[in-house]
C-alpha positions as CSV (number, residue, x, y, z in Angstrom):
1,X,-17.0,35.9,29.8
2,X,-13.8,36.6,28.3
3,X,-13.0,35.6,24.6
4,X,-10.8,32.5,23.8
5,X,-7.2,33.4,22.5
6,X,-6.3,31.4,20.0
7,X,-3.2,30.9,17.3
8,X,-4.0,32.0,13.4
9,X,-1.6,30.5,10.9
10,X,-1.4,31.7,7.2
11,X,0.7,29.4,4.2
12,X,1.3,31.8,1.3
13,X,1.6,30.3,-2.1
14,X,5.6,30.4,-1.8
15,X,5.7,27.8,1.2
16,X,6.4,30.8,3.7
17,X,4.4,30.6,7.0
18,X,2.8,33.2,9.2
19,X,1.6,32.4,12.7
20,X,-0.1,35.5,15.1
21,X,-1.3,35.3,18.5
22,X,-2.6,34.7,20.8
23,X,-5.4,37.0,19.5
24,X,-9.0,36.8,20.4
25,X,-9.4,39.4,17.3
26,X,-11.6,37.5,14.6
27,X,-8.9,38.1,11.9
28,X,-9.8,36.0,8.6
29,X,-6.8,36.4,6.2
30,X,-3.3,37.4,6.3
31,X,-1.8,40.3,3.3
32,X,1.9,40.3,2.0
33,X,3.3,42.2,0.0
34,X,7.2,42.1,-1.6
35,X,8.5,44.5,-3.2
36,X,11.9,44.9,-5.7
37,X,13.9,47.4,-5.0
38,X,16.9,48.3,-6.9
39,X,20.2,47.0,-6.6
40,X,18.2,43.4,-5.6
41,X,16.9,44.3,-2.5
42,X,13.7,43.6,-1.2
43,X,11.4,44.8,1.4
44,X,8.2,43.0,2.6
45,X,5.2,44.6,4.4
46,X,2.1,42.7,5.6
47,X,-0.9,42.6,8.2
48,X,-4.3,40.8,9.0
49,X,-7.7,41.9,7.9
50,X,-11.3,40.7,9.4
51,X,-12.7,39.9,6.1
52,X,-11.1,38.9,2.4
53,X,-12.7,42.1,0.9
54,X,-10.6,43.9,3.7
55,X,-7.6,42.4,2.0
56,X,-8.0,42.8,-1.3
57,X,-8.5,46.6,-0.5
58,X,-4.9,46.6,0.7
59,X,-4.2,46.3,-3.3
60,X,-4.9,49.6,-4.6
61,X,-2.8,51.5,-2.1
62,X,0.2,48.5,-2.9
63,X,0.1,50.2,-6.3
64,X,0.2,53.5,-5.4
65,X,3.3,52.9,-2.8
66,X,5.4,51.1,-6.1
67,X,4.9,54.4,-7.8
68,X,5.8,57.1,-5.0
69,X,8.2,54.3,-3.6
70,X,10.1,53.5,-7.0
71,X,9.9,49.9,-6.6
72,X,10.9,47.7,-9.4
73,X,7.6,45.7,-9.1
74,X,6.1,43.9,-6.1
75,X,3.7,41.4,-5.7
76,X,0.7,41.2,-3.3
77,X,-0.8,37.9,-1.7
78,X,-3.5,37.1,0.5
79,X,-3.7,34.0,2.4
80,X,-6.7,32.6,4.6
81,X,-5.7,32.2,8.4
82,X,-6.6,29.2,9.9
83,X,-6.7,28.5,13.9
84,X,-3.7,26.9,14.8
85,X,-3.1,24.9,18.0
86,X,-0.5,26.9,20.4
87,X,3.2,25.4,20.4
């Protein structure tokens, strides 16, 4: 039997929304991370993780990569992804 693809939709705190699929992976939450660069510019990384304490692990190397990265100062959010159905 084959798994069920589905849609999983993250809402980050700033009203921005993430949609992935269709996965049958059993991803939980969704990572983001912005960071300042200078002159105003910005550049955003992010990924799914099977568990929240996946995510917050993501954290630690987010403050390494502002240091040997120069970034002005970032911040890092994890939202919970939710099955969504497909559009």
């Amino acid at each position: 039997m084959s798994k069920k693809r589905r849609y999983l939709t993250a809402t980050m705190p700033d009203g921005y929304v993430k949609t992935i699929g269709p996965t049958a992976d059993s991803f939980t939450h969704y990572w983001r991370i912005v960071a300042e660069l200078e002159g105003g510019k910005t550049e955003v990384f992010w990924g799914h993780t099977r568990s929240l304490a996946e995510a917050r692990r993501k954290q630690a190397p987010a403050q390494q990569a502002a240091r040997t990265r120069g970034w002005k100062s970032f911040s890092f959010e994890i939202a919970e992804l939710v099955e969504t159905p497909a559009n």
